[in-house]
DRENDO-127957 format. One record per atom (N, C-alpha, C): z negated, x, y. Coordinates in steps of 0.02 Angstrom, whole numbers, plus 50000, padded with zeros to 5 digits. Layout:
<recs>
ZXY
...
</recs>
This chain:
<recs>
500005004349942
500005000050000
500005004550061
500405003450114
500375008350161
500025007750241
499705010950226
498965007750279
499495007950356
500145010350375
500095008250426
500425000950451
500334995750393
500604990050386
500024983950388
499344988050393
498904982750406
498884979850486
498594974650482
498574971250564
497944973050580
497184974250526
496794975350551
496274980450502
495944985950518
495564988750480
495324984150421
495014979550416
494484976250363
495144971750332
495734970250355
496164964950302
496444968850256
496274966750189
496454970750120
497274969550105
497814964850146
498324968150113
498664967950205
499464970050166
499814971350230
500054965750244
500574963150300
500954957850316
501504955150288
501664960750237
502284960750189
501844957450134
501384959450123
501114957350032
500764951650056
500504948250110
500354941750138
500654935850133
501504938250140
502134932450143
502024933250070
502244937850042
502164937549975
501664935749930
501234935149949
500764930549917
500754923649930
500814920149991
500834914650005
501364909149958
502134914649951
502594911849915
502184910849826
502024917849799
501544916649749
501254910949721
500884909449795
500364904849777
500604897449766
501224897849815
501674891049799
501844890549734
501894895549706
502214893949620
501744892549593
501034893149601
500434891449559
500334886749569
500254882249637
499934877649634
500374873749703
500964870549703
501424867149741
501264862249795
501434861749856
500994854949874
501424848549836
500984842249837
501044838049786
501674834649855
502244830849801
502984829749836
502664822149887
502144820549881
502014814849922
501594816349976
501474822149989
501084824250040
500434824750034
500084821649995
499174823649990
499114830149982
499114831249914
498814838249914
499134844149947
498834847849967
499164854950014
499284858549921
499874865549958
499874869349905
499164873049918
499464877249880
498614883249875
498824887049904
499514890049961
499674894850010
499144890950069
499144886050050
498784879450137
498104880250127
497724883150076
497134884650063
496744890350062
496274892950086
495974900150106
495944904650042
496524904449997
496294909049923
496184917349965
496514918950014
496364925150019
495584925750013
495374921950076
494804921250107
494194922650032
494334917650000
494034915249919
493824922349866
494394924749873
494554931749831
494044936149866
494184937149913
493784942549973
493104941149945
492794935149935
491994932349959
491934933849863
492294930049827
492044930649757
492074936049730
492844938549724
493194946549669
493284950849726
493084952949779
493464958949796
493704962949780
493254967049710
493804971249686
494294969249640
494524962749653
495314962349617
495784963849681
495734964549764
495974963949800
496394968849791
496324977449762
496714982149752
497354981749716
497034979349647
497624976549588
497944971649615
497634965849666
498314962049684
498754962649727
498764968849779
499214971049821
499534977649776
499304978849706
499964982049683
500374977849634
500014971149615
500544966549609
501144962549656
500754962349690
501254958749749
501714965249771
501404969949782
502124978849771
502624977049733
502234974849686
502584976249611
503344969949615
503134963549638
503544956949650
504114959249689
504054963149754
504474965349812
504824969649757
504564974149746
505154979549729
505444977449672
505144971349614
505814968449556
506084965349591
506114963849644
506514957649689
507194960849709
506684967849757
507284971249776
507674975749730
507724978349670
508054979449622
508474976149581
508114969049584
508584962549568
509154959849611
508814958449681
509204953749706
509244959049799
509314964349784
509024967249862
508984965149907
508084960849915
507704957349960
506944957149933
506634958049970
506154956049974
505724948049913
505544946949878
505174941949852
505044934449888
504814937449942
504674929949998
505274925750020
505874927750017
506374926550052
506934923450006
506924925749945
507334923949883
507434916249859
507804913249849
507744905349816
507294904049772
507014899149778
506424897349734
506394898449659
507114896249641
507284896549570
507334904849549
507694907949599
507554918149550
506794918049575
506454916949610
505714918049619
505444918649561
505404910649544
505124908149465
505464911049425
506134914049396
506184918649380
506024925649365
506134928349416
505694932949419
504994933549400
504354929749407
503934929649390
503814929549321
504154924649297
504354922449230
504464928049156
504794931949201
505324937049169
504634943649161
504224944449212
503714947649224
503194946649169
503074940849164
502514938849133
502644938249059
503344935749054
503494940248984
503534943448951
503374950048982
503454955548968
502804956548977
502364956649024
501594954749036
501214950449054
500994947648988
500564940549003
500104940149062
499824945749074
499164947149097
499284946449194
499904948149226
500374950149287
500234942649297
499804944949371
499614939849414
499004932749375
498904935049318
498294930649291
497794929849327
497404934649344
496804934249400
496954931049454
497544931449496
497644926349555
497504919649539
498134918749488
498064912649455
497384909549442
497074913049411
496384909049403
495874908449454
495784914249507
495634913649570
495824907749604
496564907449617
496734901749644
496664893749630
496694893549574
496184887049544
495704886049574
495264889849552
494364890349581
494314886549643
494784890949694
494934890749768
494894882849766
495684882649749
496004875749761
495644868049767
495294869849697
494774862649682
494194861649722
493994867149769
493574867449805
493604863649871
494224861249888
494554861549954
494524853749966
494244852750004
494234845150040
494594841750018
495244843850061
496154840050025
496144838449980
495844843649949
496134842949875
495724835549828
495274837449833
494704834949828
494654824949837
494914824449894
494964819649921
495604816349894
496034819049896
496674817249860
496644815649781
496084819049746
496064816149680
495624811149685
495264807449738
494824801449733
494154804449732
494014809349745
493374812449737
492974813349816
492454811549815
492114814849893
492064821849910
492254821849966
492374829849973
491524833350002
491194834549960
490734834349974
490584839649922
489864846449947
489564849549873
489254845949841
488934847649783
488634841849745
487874841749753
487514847549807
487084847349839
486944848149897
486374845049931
485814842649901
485934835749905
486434831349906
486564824049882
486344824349816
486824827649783
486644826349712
487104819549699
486964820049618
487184816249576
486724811349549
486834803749532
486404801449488
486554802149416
485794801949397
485874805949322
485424800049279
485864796449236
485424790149191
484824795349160
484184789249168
483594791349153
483744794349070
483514796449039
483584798848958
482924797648940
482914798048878
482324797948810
481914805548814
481454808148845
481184812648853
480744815348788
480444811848763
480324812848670
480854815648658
481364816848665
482064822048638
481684827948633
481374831548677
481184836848705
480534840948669
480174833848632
479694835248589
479714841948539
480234844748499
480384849348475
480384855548497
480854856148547
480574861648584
479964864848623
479314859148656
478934858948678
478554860748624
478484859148565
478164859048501
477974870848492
478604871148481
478944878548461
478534883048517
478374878648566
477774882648603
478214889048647
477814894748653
478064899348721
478554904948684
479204906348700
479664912248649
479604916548695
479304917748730
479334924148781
478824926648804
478724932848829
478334940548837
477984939348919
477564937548938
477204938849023
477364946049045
477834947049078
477924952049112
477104956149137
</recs>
């Protein structure tokens, strides 16, 4: 990655692997064709990555390297800029060869995604954490518990 392509000391990729991720992220997770849901480029996954995995931030700016330069060996251009269809291609063709290429985004970006108001709201759900509202939880049969209470203390007093 070539540090004189950052915009700012503390942002972990450049402005090139930014577009290129954004396009990325469109292939993971699309906005929905009726307008509710945003894609997951419309959602803070950078932001997400940064706060949860940082250190995947390295490996994914030499993936997103990695997207540009099969792009430009393929199709000489850039990744971000290419028709949607060699995109998904490309990726495709990648991941065939290595399952593993771009997995962690992928699952990052999930995480992200479901988190997100929009999103959230668009599947009928309140966009809300689940605390300290909370959930109601039907009362249960607490005699369940008798067994274990029984078995007494399995552990050491510090």
């Amino acid at each position: 990655m070539g540090r004189e392509d950052l915009i700012g000391t503390d942002h972990p990729l450049t402005e090139r692997q930014r577009r290129t991720l954004a396009v990325a992220l469109d292939l993971i997770v699309p906005a929905s064709e009726d307008g509710r849901k945003p894609s997951a480029a419309e959602v803070d996954v950078l932001g997400y990555i940064r706060s949860a995995e940082p250190e995947t931030l390295s490996a994914l700016g030499e993936q997103l390297d990695r997207l540009d330069a099969e792009a430009k060996a393929r199709h000489g251009s850039d990744f971000a800029p290419l028709a949607a269809a060699s995109r998904q291609t490309l990726v495709d063709d990648i991941r065939a060869r290595e399952p593993r290429f771009l997995g962690t985004l992928a699952l990052q970006t999930v995480a992200c995604y479901y988190q997100d108001d929009r999103v959230l709201q668009a599947l009928g759900m309140e966009a809300r954490p689940p605390f300290p509202k909370g959930f109601d939880v039907p009362a249960g049969d607490l005699s369940l518990l008798d067994p274990v209470l029984q078995r007494g203390k399995l552990y050491r007093e510090a």
